[in-house]
C-alpha positions as CSV (number, residue, x, y, z in Angstrom):
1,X,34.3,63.1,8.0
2,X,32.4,65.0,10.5
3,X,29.6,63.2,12.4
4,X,28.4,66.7,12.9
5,X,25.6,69.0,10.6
6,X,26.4,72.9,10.7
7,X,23.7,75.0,10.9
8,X,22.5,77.5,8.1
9,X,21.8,81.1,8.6
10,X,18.5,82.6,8.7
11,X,17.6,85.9,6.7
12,X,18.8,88.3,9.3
13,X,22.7,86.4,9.1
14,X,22.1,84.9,12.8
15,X,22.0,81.5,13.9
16,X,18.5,79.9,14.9
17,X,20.0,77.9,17.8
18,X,17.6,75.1,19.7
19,X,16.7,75.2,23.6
20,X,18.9,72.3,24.0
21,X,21.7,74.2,22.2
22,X,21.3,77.1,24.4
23,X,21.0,74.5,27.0
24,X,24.4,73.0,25.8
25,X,26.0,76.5,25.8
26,X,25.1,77.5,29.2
27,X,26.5,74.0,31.0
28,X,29.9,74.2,29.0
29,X,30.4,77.9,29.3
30,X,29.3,77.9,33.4
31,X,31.2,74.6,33.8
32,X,34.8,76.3,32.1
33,X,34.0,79.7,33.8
34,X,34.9,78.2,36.9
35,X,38.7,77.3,35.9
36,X,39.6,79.8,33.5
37,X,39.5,82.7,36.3
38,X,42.2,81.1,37.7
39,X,44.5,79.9,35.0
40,X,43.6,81.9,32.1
41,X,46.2,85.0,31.2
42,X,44.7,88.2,31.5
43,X,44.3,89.4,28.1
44,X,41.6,86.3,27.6
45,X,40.2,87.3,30.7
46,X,39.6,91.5,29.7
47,X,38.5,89.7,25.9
48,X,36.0,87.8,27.6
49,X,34.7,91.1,29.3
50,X,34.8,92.7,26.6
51,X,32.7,90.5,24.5
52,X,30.2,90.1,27.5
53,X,29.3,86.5,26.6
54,X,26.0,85.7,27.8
55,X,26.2,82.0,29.8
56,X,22.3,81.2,29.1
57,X,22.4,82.0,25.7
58,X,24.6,81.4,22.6
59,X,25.4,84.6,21.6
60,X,24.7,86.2,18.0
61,X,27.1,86.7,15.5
62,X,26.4,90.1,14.8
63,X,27.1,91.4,18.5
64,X,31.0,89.6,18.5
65,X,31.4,91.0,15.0
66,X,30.7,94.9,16.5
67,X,32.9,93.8,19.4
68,X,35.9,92.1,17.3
69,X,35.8,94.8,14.5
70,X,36.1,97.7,17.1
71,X,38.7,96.3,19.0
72,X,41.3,94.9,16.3
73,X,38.9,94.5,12.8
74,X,37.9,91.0,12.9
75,X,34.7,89.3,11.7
76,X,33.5,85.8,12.5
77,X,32.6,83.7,9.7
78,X,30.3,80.9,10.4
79,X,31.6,77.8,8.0
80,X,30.5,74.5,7.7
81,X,31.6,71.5,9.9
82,X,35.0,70.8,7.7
83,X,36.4,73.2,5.8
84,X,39.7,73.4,3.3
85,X,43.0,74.5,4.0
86,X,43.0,77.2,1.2
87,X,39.5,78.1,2.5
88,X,40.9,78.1,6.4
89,X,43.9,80.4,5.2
90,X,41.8,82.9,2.8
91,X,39.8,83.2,5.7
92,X,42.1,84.5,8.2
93,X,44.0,86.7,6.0
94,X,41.0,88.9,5.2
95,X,40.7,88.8,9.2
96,X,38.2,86.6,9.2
97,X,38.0,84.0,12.3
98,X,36.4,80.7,11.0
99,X,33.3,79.2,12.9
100,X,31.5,75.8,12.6
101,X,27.7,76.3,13.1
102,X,27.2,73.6,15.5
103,X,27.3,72.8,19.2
104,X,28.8,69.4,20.8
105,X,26.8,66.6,21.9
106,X,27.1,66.4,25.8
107,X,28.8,63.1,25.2
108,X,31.8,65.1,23.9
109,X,31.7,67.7,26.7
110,X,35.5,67.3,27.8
111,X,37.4,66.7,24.6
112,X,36.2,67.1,20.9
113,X,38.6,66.7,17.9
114,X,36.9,68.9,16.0
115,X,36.2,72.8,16.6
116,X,32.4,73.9,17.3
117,X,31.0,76.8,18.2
118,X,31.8,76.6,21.8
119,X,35.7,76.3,20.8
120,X,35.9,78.9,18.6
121,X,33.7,81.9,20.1
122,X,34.5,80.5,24.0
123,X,38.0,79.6,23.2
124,X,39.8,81.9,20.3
125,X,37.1,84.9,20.4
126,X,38.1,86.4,23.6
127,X,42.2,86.9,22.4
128,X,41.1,88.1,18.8
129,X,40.5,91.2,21.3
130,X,44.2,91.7,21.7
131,X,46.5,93.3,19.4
132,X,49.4,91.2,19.1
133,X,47.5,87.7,19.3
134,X,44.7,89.5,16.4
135,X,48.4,90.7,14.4
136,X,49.6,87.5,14.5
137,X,46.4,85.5,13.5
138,X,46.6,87.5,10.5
139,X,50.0,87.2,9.5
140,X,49.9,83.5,10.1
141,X,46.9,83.5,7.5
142,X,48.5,85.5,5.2
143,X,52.1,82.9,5.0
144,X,49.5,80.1,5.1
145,X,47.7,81.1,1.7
146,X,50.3,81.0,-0.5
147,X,52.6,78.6,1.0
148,X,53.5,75.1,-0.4
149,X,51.4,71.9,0.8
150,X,54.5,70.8,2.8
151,X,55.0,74.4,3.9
152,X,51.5,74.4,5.1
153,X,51.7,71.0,7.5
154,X,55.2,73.0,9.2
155,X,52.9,76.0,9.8
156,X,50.5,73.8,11.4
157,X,52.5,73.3,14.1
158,X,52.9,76.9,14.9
159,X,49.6,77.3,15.0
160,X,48.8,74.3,16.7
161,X,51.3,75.4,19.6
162,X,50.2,79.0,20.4
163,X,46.6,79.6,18.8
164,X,45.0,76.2,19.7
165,X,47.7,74.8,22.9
166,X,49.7,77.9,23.8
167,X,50.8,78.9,27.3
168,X,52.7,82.1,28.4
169,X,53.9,83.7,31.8
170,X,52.6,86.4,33.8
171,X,54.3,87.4,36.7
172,X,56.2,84.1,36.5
173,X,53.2,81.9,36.3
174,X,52.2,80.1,33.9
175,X,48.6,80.9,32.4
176,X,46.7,79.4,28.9
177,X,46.0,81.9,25.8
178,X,45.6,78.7,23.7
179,X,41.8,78.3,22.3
180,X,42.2,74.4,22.3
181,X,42.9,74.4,26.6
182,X,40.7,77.2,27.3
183,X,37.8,75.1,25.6
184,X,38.2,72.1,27.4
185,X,38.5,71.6,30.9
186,X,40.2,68.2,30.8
187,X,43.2,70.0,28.6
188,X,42.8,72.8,31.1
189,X,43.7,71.1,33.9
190,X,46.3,68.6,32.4
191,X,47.8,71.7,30.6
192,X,48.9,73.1,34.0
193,X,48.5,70.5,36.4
194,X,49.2,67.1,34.7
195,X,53.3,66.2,36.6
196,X,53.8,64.2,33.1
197,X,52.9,67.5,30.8
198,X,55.8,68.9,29.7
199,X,56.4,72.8,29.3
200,X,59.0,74.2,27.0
201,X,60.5,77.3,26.4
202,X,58.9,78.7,23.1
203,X,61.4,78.4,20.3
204,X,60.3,78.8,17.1
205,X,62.6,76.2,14.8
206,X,61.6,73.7,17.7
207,X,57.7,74.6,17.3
208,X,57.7,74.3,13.9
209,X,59.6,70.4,14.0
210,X,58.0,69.3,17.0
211,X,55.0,66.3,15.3
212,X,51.4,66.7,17.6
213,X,48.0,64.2,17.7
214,X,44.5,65.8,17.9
215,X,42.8,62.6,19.3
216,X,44.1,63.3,22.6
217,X,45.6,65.8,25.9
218,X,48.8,67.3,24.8
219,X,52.3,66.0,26.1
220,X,53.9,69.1,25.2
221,X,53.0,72.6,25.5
222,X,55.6,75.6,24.5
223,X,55.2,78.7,26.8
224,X,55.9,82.3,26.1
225,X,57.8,84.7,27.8
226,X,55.0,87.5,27.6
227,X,52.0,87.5,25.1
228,X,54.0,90.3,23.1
229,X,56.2,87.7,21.9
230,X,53.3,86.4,19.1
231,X,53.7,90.5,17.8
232,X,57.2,90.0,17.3
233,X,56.9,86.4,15.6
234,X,54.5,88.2,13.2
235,X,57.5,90.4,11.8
236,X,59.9,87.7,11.5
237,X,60.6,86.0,8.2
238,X,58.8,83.1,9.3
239,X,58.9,81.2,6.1
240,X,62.8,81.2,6.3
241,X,62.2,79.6,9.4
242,X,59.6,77.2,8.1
243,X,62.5,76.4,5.4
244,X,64.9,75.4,7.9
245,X,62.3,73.4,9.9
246,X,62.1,71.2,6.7
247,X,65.7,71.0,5.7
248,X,66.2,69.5,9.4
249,X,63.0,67.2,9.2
250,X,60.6,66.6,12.4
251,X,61.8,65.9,15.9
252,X,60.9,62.6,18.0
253,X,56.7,62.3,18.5
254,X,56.4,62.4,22.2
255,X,53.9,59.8,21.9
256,X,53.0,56.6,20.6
257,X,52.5,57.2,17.4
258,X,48.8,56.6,15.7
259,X,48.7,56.9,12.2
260,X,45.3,59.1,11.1
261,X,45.6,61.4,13.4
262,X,49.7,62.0,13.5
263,X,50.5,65.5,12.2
264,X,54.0,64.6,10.8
């Protein structure tokens, strides 16, 4: 269960956020604006222009809505804390980015397990600008909604490795389009710095096997060629491939494995 309550939206659709949420806002978004210039890959960075995210301020739902439906038709829509997986998938196949209407607590500044505002308008808002990333949100929402339960938990792991922990090359170097890093600067760091942190080549069957924890920094990250790569995923048959994932079963955990939060 969440510990966290979502805020409700007033009559004009907006968010009445406090002076200590603002306050919130501003340290975590000047705090992470300091890293991601240097390891974020560029289409974040022209998103994050784009959406001209105010540090002092949280910003209002309907100004990324005009931003996100001009550049690729996306809408955010602010959800409660927890949400279902039909719900999650409904969602983004009618191109619709799910939000929780809450901020951290400053305890949980470097790591939170579950999304808040901050993760998902910081984090994910800034790609949903790009083409191929915004093509492949959708298309991923679309399998998701009328796949199987089991077929669902195999999916999660695509997403899990590109949306939320994904990592691509530009110019040889290795950059973070992932929203999970981009939101948290102790995954940002560890995601590119950390000698332990292992980066693999992205291959889809091995995505799709490879088991993940959410209560803690990622051992494995899967890195793309170029950030076309999610456009041509998006025209694959990817539930064949989610098929063969679960005919050969899940790979080794590359970590000790802890039994509520184990994605299996």
């Amino acid at each position: 269960m969440s510990c966290y309550v979502a805020k409700s939206l007033n009559q004009q659709g907006e968010i009445d956020w406090s002076e200590e949420e603002h306050s919130v806002w501003h340290d975590l978004v000047a705090r992470q604006q300091s890293i991601v210039g240097e390891t974020a890959c560029q289409p974040y960075l022209d998103g994050l222009d784009l959406l001209a995210l105010s540090a002092d301020r949280v910003p209002r739902l309907s100004d990324l809505n005009h931003t996100l439906d001009r550049e690729t038709g996306w809408q955010i829509a602010p959800v409660p804390a927890l949400i279902s997986f039909d719900h999650f998938f409904a969602l983004l196949a009618d191109k619709k980015f799910p939000a929780a209407t809450f901020l951290r607590s400053r305890q949980e500044f470097d790591y939170l397990q579950e999304p808040d505002f901050f993760h998902e308008i910081y984090g994910h808002c800034a790609m949903l600008t790009h083409p191929d990333f915004a093509a492949f949100t959708h298309r991923y929402g679309q399998l998701g909604k009328n796949a199987s339960p089991k077929a669902r938990a195999y999916l999660a792991r695509l997403y899990w490795f590109t949306v939320e922990f994904g990592l691509v090359k530009e110019q040889g170097v290795v950059k973070i389009y992932g929203g999970g890093i981009l939101s948290s600067p102790a995954e940002t760091r560890c995601a590119l710095d950390k000698p332990d942190s292992q980066h693999r080549r992205f291959d889809l069957l091995q995505v799709l096997r490879t088991p993940y924890r959410i209560d803690h920094i990622q051992p494995v990250y899967y890195v793309l060629e170029e950030i076309g790569e999610l456009y041509s995923l998006s025209q694959l048959d990817l539930m064949h491939y989610v098929e063969q994932a679960m005919a050969l079963g899940l790979l080794p955990a590359p970590f000790t494995v802890k039994e509520e939060n184990y994605v299996g």
